[in-house]
Backbone as CSV, one residue per row, in Angstrom:
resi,resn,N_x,N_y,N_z,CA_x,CA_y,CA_z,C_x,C_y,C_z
1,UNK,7.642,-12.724,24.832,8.026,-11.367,24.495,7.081,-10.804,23.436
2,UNK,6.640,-9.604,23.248,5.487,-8.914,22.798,6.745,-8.631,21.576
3,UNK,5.852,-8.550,20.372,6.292,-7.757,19.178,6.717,-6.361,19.220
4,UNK,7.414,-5.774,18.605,7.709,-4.689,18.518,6.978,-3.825,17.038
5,UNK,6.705,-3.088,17.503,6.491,-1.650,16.448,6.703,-0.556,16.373
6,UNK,7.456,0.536,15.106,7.691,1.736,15.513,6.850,2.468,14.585
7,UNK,6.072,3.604,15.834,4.868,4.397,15.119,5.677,5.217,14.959
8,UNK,5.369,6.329,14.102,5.978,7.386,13.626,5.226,8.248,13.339
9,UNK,4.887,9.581,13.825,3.939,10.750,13.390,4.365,11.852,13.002
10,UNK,4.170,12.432,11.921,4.255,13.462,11.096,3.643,14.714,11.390
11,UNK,3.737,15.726,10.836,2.900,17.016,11.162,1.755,17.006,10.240
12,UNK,1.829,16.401,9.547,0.600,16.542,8.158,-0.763,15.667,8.875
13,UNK,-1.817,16.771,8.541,-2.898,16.348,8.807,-3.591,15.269,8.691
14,UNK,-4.074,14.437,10.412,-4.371,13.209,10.296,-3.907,12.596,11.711
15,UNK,-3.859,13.262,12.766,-3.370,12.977,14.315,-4.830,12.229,15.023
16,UNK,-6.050,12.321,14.579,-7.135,11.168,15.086,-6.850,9.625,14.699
17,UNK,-6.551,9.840,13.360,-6.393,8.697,12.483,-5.274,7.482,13.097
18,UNK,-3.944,8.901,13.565,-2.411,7.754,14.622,-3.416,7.507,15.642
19,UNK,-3.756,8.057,16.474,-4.856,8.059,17.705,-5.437,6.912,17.519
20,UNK,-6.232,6.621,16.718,-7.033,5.287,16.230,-5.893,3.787,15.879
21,UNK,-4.444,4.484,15.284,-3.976,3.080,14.866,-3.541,2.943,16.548
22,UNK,-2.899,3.576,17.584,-2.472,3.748,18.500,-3.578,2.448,19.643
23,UNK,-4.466,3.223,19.699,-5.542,2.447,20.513,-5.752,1.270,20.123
24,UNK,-6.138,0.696,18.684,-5.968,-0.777,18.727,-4.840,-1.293,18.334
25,UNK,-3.720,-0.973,18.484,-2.397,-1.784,19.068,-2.565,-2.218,19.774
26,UNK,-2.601,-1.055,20.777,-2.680,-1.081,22.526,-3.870,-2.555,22.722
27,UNK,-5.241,-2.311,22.754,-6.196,-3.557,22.611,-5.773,-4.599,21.865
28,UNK,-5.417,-4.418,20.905,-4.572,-6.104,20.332,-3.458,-6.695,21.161
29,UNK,-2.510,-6.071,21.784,-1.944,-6.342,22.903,-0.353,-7.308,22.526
30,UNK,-0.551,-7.539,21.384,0.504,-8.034,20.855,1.801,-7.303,20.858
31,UNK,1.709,-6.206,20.133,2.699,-5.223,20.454,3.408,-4.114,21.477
32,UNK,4.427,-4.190,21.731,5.316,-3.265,22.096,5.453,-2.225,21.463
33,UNK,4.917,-0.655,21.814,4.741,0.335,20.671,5.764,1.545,20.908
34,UNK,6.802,1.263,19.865,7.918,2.578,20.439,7.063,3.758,19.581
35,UNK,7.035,4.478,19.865,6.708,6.326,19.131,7.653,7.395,18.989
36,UNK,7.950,7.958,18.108,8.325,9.291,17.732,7.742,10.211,16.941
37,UNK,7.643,11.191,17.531,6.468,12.154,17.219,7.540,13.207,16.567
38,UNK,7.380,14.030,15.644,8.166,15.507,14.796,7.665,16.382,16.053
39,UNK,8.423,17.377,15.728,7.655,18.524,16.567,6.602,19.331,15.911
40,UNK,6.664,19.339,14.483,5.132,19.567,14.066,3.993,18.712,14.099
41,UNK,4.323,17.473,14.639,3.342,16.328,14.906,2.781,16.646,16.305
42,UNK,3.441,17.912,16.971,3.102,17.781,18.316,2.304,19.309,18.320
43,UNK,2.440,20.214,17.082,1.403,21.091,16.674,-0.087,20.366,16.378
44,UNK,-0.123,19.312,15.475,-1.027,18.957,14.962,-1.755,18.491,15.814
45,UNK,-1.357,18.023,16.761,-2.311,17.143,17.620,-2.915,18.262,18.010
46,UNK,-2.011,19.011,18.941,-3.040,20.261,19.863,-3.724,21.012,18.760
47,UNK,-3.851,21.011,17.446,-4.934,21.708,16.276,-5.842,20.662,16.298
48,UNK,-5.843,18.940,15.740,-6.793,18.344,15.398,-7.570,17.783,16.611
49,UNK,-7.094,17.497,17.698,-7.554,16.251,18.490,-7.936,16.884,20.198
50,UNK,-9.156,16.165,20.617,-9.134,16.764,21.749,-8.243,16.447,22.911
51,UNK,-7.322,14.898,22.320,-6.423,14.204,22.922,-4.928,15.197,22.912
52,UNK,-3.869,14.743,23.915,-2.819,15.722,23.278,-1.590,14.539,23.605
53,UNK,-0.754,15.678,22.797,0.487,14.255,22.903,0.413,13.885,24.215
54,UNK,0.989,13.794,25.331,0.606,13.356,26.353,-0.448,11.797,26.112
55,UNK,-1.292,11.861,26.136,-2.411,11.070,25.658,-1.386,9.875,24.839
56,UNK,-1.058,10.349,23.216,-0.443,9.510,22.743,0.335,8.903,23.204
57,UNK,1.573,9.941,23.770,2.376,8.643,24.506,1.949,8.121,25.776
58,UNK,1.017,7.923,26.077,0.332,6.562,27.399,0.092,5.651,26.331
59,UNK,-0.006,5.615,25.332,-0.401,4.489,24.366,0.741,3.873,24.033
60,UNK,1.849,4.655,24.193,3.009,3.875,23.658,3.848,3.188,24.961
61,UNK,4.798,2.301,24.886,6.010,1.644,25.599,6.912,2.268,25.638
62,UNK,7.468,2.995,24.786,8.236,3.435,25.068,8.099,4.684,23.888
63,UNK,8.655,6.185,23.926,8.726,7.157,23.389,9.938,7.771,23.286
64,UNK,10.346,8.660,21.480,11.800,8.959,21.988,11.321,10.055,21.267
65,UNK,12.606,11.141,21.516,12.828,12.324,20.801,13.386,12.310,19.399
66,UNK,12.772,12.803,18.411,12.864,12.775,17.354,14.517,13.630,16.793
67,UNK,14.970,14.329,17.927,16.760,14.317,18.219,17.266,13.548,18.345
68,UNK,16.667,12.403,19.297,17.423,11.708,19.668,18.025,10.214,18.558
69,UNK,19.178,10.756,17.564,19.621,9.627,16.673,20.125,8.488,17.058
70,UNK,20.188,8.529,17.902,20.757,7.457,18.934,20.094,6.602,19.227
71,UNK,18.761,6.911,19.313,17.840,5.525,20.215,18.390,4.370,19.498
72,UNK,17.890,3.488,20.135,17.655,1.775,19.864,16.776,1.820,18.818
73,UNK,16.137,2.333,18.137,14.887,2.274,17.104,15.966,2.297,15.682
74,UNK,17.037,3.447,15.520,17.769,3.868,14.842,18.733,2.639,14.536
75,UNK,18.670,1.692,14.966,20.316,0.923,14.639,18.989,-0.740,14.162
76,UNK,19.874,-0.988,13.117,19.686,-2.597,12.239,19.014,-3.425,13.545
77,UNK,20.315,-3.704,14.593,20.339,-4.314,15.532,18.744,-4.392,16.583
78,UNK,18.192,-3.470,16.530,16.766,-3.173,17.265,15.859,-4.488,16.495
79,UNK,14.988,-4.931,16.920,14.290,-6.024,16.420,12.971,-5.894,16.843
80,UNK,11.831,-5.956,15.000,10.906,-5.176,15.296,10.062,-5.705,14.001
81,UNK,9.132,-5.700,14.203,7.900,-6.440,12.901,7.852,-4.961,11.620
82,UNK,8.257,-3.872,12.058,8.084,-3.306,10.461,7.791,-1.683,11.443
83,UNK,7.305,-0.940,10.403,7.365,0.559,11.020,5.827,1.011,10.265
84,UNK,5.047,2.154,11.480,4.283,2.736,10.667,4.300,4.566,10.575
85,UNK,3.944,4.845,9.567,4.176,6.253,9.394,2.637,6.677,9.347
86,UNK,2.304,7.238,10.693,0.729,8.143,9.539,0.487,9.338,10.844
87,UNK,0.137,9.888,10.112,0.149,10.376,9.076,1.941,10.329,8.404
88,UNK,1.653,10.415,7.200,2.770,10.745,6.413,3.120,11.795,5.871
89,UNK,3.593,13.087,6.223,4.201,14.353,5.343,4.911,14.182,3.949
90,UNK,4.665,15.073,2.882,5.545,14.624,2.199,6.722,14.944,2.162
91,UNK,7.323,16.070,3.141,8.552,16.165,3.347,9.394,15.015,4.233
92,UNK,8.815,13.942,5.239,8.682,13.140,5.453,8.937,11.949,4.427
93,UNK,8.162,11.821,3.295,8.316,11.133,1.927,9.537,10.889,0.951
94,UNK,9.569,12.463,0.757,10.711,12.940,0.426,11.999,12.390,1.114
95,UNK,12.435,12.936,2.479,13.202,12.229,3.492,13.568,10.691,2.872
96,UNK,12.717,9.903,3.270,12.368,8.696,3.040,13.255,7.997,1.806
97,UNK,12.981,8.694,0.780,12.709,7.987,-0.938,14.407,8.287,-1.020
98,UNK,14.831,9.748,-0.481,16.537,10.064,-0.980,16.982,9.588,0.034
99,UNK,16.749,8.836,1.377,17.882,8.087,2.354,18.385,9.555,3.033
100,UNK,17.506,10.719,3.413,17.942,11.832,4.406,17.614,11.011,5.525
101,UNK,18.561,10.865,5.800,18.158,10.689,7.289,18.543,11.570,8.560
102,UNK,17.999,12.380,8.241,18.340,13.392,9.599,17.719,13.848,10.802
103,UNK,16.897,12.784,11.133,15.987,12.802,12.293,16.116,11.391,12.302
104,UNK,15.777,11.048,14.018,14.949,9.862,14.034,13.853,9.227,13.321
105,UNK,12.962,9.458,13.227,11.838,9.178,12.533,12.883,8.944,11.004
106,UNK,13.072,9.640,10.574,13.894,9.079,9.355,14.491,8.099,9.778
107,UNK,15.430,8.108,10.488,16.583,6.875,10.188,15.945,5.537,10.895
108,UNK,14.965,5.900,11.504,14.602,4.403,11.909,13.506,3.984,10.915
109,UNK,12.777,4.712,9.501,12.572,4.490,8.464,13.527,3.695,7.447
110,UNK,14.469,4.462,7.569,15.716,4.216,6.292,15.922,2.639,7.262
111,UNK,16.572,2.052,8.057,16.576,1.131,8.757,15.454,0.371,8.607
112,UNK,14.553,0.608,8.725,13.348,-0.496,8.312,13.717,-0.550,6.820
113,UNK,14.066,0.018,5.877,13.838,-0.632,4.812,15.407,-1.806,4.110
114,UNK,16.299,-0.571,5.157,17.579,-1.666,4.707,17.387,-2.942,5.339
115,UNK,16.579,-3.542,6.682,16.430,-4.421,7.192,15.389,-5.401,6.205
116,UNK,14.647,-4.687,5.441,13.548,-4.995,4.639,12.358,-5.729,5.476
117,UNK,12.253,-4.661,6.173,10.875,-5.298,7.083,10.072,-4.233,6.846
118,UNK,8.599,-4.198,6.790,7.694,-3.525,6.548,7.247,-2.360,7.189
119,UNK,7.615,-1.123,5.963,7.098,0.457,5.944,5.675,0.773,5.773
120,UNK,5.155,1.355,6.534,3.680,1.463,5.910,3.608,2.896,6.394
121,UNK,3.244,3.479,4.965,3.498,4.889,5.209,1.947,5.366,4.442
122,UNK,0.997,6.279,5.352,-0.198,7.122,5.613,-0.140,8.375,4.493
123,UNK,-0.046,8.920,3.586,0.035,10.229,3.006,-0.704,10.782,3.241
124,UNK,-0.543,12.080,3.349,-1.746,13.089,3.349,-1.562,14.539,3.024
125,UNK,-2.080,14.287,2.042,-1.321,15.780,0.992,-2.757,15.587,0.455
126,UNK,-3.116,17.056,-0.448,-4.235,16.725,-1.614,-4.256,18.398,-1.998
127,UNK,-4.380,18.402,-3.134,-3.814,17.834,-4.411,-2.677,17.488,-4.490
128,UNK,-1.673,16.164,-4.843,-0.641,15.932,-4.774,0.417,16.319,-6.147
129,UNK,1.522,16.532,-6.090,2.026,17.496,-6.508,2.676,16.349,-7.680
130,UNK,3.380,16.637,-8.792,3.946,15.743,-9.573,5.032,14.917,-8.653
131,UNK,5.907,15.651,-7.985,6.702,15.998,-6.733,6.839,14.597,-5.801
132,UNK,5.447,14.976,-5.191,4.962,13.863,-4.513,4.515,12.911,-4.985
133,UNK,3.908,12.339,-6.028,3.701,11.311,-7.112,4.897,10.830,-7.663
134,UNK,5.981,11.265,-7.533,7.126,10.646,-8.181,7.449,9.730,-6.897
135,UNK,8.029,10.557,-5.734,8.432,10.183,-4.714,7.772,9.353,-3.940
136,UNK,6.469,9.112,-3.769,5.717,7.927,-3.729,5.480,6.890,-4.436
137,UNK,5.455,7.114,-6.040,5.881,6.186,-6.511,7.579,5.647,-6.195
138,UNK,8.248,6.121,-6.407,9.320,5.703,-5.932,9.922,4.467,-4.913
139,UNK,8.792,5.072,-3.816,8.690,4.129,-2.787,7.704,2.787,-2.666
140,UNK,7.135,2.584,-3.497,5.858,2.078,-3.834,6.402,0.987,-4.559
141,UNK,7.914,1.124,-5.081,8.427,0.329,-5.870,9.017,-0.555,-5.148
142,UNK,9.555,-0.697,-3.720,10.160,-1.336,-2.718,9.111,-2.119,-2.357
143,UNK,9.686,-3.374,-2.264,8.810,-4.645,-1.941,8.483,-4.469,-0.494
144,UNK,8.951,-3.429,0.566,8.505,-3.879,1.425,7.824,-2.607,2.214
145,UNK,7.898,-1.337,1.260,6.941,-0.460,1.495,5.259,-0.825,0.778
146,UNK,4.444,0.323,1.989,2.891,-0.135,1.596,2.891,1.278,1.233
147,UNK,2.104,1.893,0.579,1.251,2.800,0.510,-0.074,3.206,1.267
148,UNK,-0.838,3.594,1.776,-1.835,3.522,2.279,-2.787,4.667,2.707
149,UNK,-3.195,5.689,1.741,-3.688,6.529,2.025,-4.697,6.481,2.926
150,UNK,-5.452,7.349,3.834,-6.892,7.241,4.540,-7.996,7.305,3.603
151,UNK,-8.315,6.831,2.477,-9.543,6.546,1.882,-10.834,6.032,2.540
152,UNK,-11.480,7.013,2.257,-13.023,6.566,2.880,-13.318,5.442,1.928
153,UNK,-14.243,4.371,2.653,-14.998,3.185,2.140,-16.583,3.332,2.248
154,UNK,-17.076,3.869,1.435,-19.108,3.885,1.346,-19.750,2.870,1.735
155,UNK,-19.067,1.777,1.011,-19.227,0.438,1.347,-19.969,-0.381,2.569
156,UNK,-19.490,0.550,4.013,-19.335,0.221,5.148,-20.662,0.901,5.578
157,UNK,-21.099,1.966,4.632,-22.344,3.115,5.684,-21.647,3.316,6.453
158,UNK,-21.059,4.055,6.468,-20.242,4.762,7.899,-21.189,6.049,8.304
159,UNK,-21.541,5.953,9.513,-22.069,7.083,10.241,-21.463,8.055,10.769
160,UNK,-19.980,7.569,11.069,-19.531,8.270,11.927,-18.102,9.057,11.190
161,UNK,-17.029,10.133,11.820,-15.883,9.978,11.577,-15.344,8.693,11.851
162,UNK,-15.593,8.403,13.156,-14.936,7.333,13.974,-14.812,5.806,13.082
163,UNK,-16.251,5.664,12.362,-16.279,4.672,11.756,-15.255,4.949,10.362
164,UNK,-15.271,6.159,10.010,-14.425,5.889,8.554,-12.878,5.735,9.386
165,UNK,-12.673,6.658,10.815,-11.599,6.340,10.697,-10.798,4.759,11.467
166,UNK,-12.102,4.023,11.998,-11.437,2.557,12.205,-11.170,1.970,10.764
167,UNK,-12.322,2.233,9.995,-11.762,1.371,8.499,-10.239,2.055,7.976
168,UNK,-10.233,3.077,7.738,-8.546,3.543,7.419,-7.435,3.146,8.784
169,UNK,-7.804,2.906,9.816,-6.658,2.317,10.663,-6.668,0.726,10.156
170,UNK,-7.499,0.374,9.587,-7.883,-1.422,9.399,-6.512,-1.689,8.254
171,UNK,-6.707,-0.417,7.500,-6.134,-1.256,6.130,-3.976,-0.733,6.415
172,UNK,-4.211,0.133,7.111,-2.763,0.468,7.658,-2.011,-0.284,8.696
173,UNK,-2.987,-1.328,9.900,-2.171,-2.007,10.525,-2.733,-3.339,9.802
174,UNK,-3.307,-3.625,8.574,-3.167,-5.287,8.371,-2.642,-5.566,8.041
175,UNK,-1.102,-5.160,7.232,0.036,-5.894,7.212,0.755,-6.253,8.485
176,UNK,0.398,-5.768,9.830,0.539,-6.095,10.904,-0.005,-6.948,11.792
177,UNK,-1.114,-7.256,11.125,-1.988,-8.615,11.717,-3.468,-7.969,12.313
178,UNK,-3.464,-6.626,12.385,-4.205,-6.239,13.285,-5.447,-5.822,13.206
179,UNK,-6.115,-5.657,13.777,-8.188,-5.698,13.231,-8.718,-4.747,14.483
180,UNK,-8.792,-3.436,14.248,-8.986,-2.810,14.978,-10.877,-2.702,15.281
181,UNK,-11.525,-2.687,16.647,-12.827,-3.098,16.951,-13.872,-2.572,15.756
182,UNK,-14.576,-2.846,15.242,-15.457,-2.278,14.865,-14.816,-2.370,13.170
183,UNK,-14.120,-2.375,12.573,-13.289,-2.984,11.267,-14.894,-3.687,10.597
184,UNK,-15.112,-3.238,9.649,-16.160,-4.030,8.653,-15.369,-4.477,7.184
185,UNK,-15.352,-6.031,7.061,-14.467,-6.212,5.823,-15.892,-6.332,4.391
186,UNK,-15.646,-6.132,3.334,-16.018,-6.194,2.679,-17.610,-6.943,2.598
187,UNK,-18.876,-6.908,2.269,-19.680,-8.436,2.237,-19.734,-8.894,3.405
188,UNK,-19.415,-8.398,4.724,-19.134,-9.161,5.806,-20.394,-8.947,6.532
């Protein structure tokens, strides 16, 4: 039986970046990839990407409606290696840190953390607000949330977008095991 993972996409800018963690899931092959997309996550795509949701979900196993509170993703009982958020909104954040759970994507957040299996949540805000610095810290304080902004690495000579954005998918699914193609680690 394949691992489970639940992607989670936000409206906040950064729909190449899910695109990228999306595709090497899929090639790592380990996982089972449930998705729920916001409905401003489904603006963003058709603004950033030449891909469109559609696209995303062929990458996934299974896909739900971000109405739908009900899924199997939403309840303790679902069994699953941890959750990823990216992009991350900070209303999304927000959500998160006070236990709103009023979407899917929330409550199968809030559920990953009461289960205490691993959150890894993408931000993407700038300039970030005191607001959002609290509330990320906040979460930052839970042993089993990550932080993980898309930070570029120089390090690497990156030529490309593509290349900065495999290194920012690298450091968001390696609490997941995962090494997406082209990943340059440090000295390597």
């Amino acid at each position: 039986m394949s691992k489970r993972i639940i992607v989670g996409v936000t409206g906040a800018s950064g729909a190449p970046l899910t695109l990228r963690c999306l595709r090497a899931l899929r090639a790592d092959g380990r996982y089972e990839i449930h998705l729920i997309m916001t409905p401003s996550a489904l603006l963003t795509i058709s603004e950033e990407c030449s891909a469109t949701a559609d696209d995303f979900r062929a990458l996934a196993d299974r896909c739900y409606a971000n109405t739908d509170t009900g899924a199997a993703v939403a309840s303790g009982s679902f069994r699953c290696e941890g959750m990823l958020i990216v992009p991350c909104s900070m209303k999304t954040a927000a959500g998160i840190v006070s236990g709103y759970a009023d979407s899917l994507l929330l409550r199968a957040a809030d559920v990953t953390l009461k289960e205490r299996r691993p959150l890894v949540l993408c931000p993407r805000e700038t300039p970030m607000s005191y607001i959002h610095l609290r509330n990320l810290s906040e979460l930052a304080r839970l042993p089993e949330v990550r932080i993980v902004p898309p930070m570029m690495s120089w390090y690497t000579r990156p030529e490309t977008i593509e290349d900065m954005e495999t290194q920012a998918a690298a450091r968001l699914l390696g609490v997941f095991g995962v090494e997406p193609e082209g990943y340059k680690r440090w000295n390597d």
